[in-house]
C-alpha positions in Angstrom: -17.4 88.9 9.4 -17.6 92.6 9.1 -15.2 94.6 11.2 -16.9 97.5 13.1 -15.2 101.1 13.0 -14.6 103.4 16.1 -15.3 106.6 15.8 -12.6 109.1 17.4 -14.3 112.0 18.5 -18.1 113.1 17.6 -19.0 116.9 17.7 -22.5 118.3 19.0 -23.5 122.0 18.3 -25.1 123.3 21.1 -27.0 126.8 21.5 -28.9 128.4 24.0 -32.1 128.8 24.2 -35.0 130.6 26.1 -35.7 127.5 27.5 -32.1 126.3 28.2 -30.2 124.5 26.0 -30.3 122.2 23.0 -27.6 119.8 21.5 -27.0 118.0 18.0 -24.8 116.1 16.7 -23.1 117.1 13.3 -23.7 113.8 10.9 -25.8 111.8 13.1 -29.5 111.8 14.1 -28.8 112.7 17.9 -30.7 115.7 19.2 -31.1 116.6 23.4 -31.9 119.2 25.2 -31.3 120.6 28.9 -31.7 123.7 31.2 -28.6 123.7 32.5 -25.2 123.3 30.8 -24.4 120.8 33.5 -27.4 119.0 32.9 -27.0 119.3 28.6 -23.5 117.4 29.3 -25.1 114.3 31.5 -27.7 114.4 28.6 -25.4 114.0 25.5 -23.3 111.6 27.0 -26.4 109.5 27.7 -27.9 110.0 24.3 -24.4 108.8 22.4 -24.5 105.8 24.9 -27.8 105.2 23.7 -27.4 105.6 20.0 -24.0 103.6 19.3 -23.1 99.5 20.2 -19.9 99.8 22.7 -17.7 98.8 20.0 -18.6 101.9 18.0 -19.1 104.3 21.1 -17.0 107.6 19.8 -14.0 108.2 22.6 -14.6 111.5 22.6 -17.6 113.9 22.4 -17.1 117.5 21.8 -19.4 120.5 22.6 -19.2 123.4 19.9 -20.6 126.2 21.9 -22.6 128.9 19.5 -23.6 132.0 21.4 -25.6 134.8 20.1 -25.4 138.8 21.3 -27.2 141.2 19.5 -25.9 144.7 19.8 -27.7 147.6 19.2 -26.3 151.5 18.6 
């Protein structure tokens, strides 16, 4: 019998768009997207649900925020 692994933690990068915001998850095929940032949290948390057994469910998920300005002189 094979012994399944928890995962700790699992880390999404997650950049804004013009149409809101996207989410994906660094070393897994787990992409979502949102309008609100609010809405981009209920949408991850449903998509790892989705993607792993209970057993292997990560404990935590963390959001790596990447934000863009341009600056011009």
């Amino acid at each position: 019998m094979q012994e399944t692994k928890k995962l700790n933690e699992i880390i999404f990068l997650v950049e804004e768009t013009d149409d809101g915001y996207t989410a994906q998850a660094l070393g897994y095929s787990i992409f979502t997207q949102a309008d609100s940032i609010e809405e981009l949290r209920e949408m991850v948390k449903d998509a790892v649900e989705c993607h792993f057994d209970e057993e292997e469910r990560p404990e935590i998920i963390r959001l790596h925020i990447v934000r863009q300005e341009v600056l011009t002189l």
